[in-house]
N, C-alpha and C positions, 0 to 999 in steps of 0.2 A: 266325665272322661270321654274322649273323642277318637275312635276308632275308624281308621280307615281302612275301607279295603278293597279290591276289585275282582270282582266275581266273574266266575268266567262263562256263565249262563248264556240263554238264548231268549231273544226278544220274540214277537209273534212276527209274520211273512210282513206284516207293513203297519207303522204305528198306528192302535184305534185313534186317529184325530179327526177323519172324517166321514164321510159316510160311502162314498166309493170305495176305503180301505177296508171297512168295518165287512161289505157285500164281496170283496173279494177274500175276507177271511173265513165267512160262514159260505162261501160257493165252494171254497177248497175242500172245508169241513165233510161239508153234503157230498163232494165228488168220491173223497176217501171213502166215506161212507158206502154210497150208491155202490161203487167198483168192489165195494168189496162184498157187498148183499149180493149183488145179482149175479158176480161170479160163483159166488158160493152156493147158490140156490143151481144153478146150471150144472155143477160140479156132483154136488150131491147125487141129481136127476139121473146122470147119467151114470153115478156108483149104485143107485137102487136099482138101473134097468139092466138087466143082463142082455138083453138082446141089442141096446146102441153099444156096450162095453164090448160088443165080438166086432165092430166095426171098423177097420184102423180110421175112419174119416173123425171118428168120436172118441178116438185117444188123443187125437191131437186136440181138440176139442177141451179134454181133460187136463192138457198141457198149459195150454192158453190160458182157461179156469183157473190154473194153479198159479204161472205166472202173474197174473192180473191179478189176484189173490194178493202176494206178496207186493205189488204196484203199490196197492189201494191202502193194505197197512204202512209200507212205508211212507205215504203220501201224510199220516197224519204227521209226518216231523217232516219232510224235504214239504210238502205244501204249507201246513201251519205256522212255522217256526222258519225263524232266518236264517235258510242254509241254501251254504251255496256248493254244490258239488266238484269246481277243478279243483286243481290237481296242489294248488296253494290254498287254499281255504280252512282253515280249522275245525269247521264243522262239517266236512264231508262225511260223506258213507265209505269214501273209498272206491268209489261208482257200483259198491253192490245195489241199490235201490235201482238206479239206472239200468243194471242189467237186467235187471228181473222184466222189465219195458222191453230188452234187447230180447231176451229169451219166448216173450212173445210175437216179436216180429218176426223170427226165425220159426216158431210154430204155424205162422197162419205161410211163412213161403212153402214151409215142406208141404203144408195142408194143401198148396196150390198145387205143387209138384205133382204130392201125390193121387190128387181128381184128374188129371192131367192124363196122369200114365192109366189110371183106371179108366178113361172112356176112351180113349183113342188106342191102347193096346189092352182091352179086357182079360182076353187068355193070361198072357205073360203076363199080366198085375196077379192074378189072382193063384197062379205060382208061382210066383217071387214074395209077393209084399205079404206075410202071413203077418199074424198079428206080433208074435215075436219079434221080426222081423222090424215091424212098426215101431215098436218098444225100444229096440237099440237103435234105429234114428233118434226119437225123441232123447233118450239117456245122452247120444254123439252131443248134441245141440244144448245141452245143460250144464254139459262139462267142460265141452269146448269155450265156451259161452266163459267158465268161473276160470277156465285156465288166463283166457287172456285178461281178464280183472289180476289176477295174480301174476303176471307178466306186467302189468300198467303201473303193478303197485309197488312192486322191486326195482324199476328200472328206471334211471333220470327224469326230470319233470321233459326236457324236450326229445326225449326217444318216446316217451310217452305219448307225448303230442302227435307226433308220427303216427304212431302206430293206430293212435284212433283216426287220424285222418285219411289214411291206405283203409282201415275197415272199413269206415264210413265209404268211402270209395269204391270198395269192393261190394259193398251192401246194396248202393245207388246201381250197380249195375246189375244185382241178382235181382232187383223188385224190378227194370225196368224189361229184363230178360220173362221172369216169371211170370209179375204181377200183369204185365200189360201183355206182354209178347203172346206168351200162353196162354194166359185168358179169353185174347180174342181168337185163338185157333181151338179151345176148349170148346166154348159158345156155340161158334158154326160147329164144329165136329158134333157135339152132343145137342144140336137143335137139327141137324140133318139125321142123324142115330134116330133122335126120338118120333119123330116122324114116321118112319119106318115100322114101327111098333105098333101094334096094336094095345089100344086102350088097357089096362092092369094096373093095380098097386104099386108092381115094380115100377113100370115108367112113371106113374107120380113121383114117386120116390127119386126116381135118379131125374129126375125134372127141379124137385124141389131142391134137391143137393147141389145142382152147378148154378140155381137162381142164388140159392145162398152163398157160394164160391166167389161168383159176381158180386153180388151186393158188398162183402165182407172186403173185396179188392177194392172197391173202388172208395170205401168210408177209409180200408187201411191207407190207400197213396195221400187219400185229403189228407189224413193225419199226418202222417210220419212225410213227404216229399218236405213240405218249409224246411224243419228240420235236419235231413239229408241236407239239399243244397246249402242253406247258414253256412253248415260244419265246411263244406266243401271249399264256397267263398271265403272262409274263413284261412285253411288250413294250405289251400293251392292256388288262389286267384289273385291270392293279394292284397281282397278288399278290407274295407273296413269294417269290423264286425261291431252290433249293436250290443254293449254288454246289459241286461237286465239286473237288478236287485239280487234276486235270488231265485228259486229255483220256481214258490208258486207263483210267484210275479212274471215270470217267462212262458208269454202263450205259445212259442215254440216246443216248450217242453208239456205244455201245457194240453196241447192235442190231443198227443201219441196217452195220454192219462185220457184224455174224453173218449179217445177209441174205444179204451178197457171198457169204457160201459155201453156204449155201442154195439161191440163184439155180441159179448150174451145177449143182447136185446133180440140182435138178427141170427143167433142161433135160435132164440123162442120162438121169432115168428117164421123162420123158416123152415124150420122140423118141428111135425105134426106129431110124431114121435115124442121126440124132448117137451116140445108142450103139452103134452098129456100128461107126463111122467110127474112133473113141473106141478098142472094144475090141481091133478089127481091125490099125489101124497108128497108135496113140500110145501106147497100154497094153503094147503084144506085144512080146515079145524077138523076134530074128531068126526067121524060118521059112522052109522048103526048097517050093519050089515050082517045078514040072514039071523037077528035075532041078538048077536051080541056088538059091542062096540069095539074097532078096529083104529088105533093111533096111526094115525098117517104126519110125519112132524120131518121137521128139518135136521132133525137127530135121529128117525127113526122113531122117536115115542113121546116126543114134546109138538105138538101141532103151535100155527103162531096165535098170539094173542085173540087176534080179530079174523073175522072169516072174509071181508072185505066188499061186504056188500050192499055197503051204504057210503054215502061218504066221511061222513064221522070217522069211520073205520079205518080210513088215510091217514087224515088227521093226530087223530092218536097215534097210531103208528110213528108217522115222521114226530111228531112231537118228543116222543122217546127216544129218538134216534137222536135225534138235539139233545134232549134234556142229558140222555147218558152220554155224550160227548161232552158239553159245555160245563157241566159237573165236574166230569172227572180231569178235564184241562186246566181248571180254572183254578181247582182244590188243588192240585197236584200242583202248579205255579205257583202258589203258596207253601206247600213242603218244601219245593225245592227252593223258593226264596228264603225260609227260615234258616232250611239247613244248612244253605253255602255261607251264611252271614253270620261270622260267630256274636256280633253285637247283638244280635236279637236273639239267637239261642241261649243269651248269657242271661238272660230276663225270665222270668217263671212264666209272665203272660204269655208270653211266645210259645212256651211251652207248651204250654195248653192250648194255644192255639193250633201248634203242629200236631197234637194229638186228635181235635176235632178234624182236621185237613187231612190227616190221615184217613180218617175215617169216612169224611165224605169223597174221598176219590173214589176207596172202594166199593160208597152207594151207588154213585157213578155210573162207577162198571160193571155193579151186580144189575142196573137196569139192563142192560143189554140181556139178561135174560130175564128179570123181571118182569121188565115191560113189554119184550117181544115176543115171547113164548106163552101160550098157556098156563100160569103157574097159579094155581092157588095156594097160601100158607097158612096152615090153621090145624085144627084136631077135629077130624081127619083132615090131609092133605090133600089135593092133587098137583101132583109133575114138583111138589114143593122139595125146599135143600135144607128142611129140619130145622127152618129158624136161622141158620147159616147166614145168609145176606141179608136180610134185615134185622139183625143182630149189630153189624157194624151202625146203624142208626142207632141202637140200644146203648154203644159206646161211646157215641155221638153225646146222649143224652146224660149220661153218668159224667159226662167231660166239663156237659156243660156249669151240671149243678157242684161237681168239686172246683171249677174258677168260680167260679160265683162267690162260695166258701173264702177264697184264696183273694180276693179283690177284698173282699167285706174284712178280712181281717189284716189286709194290709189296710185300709184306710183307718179301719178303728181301733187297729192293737197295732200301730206301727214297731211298736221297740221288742213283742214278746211275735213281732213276724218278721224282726229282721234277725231274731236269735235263734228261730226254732224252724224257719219256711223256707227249708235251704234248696236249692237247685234240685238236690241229689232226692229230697224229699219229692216234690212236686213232681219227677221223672218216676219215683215209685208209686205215686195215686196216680199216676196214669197208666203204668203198667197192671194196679191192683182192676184199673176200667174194663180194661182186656181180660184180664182171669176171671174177674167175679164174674162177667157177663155170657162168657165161652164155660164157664162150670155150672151156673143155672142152668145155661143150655143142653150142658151135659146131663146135668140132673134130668131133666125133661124128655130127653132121648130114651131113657133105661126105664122108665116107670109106666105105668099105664095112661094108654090118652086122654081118660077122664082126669086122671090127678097129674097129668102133662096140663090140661086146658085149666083145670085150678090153678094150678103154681103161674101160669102166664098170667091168668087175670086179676091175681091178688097182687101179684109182683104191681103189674100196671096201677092198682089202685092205689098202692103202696108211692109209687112215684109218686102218682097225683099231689098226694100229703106234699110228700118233698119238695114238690113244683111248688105246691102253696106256700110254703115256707120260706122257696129261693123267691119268688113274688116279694113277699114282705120284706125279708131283706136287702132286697134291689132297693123298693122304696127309700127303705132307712138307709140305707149305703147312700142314695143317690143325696138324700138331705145332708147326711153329715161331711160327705167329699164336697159339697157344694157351699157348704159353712165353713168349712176349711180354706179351701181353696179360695174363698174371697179376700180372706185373710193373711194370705201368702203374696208374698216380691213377685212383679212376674218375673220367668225367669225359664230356662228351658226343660227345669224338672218338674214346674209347673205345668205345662205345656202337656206333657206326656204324663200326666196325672190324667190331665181332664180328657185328654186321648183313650187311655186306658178306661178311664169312667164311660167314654161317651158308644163307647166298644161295645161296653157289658151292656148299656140301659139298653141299645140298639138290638144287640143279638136277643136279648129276652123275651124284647117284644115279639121280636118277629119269630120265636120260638115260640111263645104261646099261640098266636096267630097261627102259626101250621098245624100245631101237637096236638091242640086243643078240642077240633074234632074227632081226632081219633082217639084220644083219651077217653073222651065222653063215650064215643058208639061203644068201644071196648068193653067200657063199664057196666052199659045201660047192657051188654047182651050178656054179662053174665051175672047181673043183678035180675032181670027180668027176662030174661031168653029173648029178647026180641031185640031190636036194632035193624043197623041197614044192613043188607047182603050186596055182595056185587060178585057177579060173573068172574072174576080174576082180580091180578095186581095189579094190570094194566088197564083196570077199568074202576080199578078201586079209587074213587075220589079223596077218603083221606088218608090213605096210605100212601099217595101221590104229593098231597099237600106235606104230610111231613117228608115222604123224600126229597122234596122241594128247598128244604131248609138246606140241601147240599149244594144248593146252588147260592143260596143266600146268604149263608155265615161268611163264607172263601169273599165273598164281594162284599160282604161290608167290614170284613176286617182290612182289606185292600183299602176301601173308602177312609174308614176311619182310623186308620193308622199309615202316617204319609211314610216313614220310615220302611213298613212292611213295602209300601206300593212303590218305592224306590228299589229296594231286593228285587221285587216280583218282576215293574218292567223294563227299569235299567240291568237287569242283568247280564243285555247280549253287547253290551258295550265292553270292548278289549281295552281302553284306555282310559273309559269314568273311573272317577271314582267316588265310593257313597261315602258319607259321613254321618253317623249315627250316632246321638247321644247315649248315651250308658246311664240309667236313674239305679 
């Protein structure tokens, strides 16, 4: 049976076919990333320090943080994925993403403003601009900011156009007034001020403030000017404008996103202040002070993985920051390919396979603390979440060995699997994955952690068995699909037989290959109390190999089933359409 249909999915920023596209889809990747770590590390700095929080120059500061925040998350779909923002596009934001960019550049103008009025009128700033005060600017420029989104969004596609082209317009004139105008009348003012002064902390202080004011204007015009003028020539010149792809393909838009990480860079190095705050208790693993140990962490009580001081320690780091993006992208392309395509959710394999996809997005995403934070999981813990995210690996595992199950008796009980194996079944062993595995865990939460670390390692030995068993099976499956099928028409139920076979033989392997050290150390420490130790999760080698597997199953069911990998990367096409057999 031949089912067509046209899914209304999304493709990646440019197809992987070569290797320039490939570097600009993992720079995108990194950039979302980056903007959004190092915003959030600045942001933090300045919510634990009470003394930059009384400053209006480090509310705005917090503003910026926040915007750029929100840039850097939406960058993982307006950069990743093919989307294009005007105002006919289907897959816009509706220029919220966009604004969150805008809302920044209106943070670092007031930020100029208000250095501006603070050194050339000291008095009158310092009773006028209280920090209240500061606060309802900032609130003015947020709101303003979503009113005219919602003005853009009600109103004609060419009032629209208008209206951003008068902003843009009027924006081109506030940076050329503020940014340049006032900054070179700041400069001299507060270079002839500080002169006058006699050597103190304050004058570093207000020395280091307008060097950073400066530096921050002059990174923000390289960004954001290309883009002004475009809009400009575009909107009132007359010229002819260069349309790009999409949005991460656009080095125009592409800047004003490399500023976002810029920004915090030259906030750290230019306040001694915020770099302390920063190296002291967001950056720092634990440390022992007058006698007991004090959490200094990016939460307040989670410190990161690694202390950072060796190189390895980079390494690892970025390695995680990949792994738990590429995972959960990659897994999650597969979810949403299964589940927009009713030909492949009508198939039990599929099933099962969106139940492992499932699972490894959310390994994915539990790396992001995993692997970044301090976390040890064990009995006892430390900074641990009870079993909670590496538990979804648990479900991983039980998915795997009930397909397994489910393949072996479709090839060798064909007639009493196609009476008894029904859809509605195969959707309740995979719900049963979820409960059994979240009720152990329950169990192990209430009891004591000696007979918590029992129940986990008998359970694990107990897999073992099982593993052994889905081993053997595999074998026998693979001989008897293989004496079958030589004996079969070809034909295209044939096809996606040996598809389906060549799925399982593959993910087994590479399931034992990951599992299989940690199986063993698990075993070997609570049969003989010894095994290997490691520093954390993020340092743990075979806790790492099997999270690993979440990156591998999502790729090689893409690999080995051409049908899925037609869902996953024709999805962003509005006029393909797929065709999928039905066995």
């Amino acid at each position: 049976m031949n089912i067509s249909q046209s899914p209304a999915g999304l493709a990646t920023v440019l197809p992987l076919t070569s290797f320039g596209n490939v570097l600009l889809f993992l720079f995108n990747l990194i950039l979302a990333t980056a903007i959004v770590f190092l915003n959030v590390s600045v942001f933090i700095s300045i919510m634990l320090n009470r003394a930059l929080r009384n400053e209006n120059r480090f509310m705005y500061m917090l503003s910026t943080c926040l915007s750029d925040i929100c840039s850097g998350v939406s960058y993982y779909y307006c950069g990743v994925l093919d989307v294009r923002d005007s105002y006919d596009s289907p897959t816009r934001t509706f220029y919220i993403a966009p604004t969150f960019l805008g809302l920044s550049y209106m943070a670092i103008l007031a930020a100029q403003a208000d250095r501006y009025h603070a050194v050339s009128a000291p008095f009158k700033y310092s009773q006028r601009m209280t920090r209240n005060r500061t606060l309802l600017v900032i609130l003015a420029y947020w709101v303003y900011a979503f009113i005219i989104v919602a003005v853009n969004n009600l109103v004609t596609m060419g009032v629209a156009k208008i209206v951003t082209g008068i902003g843009t317009f009027v924006a081109n004139i506030f940076t050329v007034i503020i940014m340049i105008g006032l900054n070179i009348k700041l400069f001299f003012i507060a270079k002839y001020q500080l002169e006058r002064e006699p050597p103190s902390a304050e004058r570093d202080n207000k020395r280091a403030s307008v060097y950073l004011i400066v530096v921050v204007a002059v990174c923000f015009l390289v960004a954001w000017l290309p883009i002004f003028l475009h809009i400009i020539a575009c909107n009132f010149a007359g010229s002819t404008c260069y349309a790009f792809k999409n949005e991460g393909s656009d080095p125009l838009r592409t800047l004003p996103r490399v500023n976002a990480v810029l920004t915090p860079l030259l906030y750290i190095r230019g306040c001694s202040a915020l770099r302390s705050t920063l190296l002291s208790e967001v950056w720092k693993t634990p440390c022992k002070r007058k006698g007991r140990i004090t959490m200094l962490a990016l939460n307040l009580t989670v410190p990161l993985s690694v202390d950072f001081t060796r190189p390895e320690d980079y390494l690892i780091f970025i390695f995680h920051i990949l792994f738990a993006t590429s995972s959960a992208l990659l897994a999650g392309s597969v979810v949403i390919g299964i589940v927009r395509t009713r030909a492949l959710r009508s198939q039990n394999r599929f099933i099962f396979m969106l139940n492992t996809s499932i699972s490894d997005t959310l390994t994915g995403c539990s790396v992001f603390y995993l692997g970044l934070f301090d976390v040890q999981e064990g009995y006892p813990s430390r900074n641990g979440t009870h079993y909670i995210l590496p538990s979804f690996l648990g479900v991983n595992v039980l998915t795997f060995v009930f397909a397994q199950f489910d393949r072996y008796l479709a090839v060798c009980y064909p007639f009493f699997y196609k009476r008894h194996v029904t859809r509605g079944v195969v959707i309740g062993v995979c719900a049963l994955c979820w409960v059994y595995t979240y009720s152990i865990l329950t169990v192990q939460s209430v009891v004591p952690v000696a007979s918590a670390a029992q129940i986990n390692a008998f359970g694990v030995i107990v897999l073992q068995a099982i593993v052994a068993v889905k081993v053997l099976m595999t074998i026998k499956l693979y001989m008897i699909a293989r004496h079958q099928l030589s004996r079969e028409a070809p034909s295209s139920e044939k096809e996606s037989k040996k598809e389906s076979l060549r799925i399982i033989v593959f993910v087994v392997i590479c399931f034992l290959v990951l599992w299989s050290p940690s199986f063993i150390n698990i075993s070997v420490k609570y049969v003989t109390k010894t095994g290997m130790k490691f520093r954390n999760e993020a340092t743990n080698l075979f806790a790492i190999m099997a999270r690993f597997n979440a990156l591998s199953t999502p790729a090689l069911y893409i690999w080995g089933s051409p049908a899925l990998c037609a869902a996953v990367w024709n999805s962003g096409g509005e006029n393909k359409k797929l065709k999928i057999t039905q066995t």
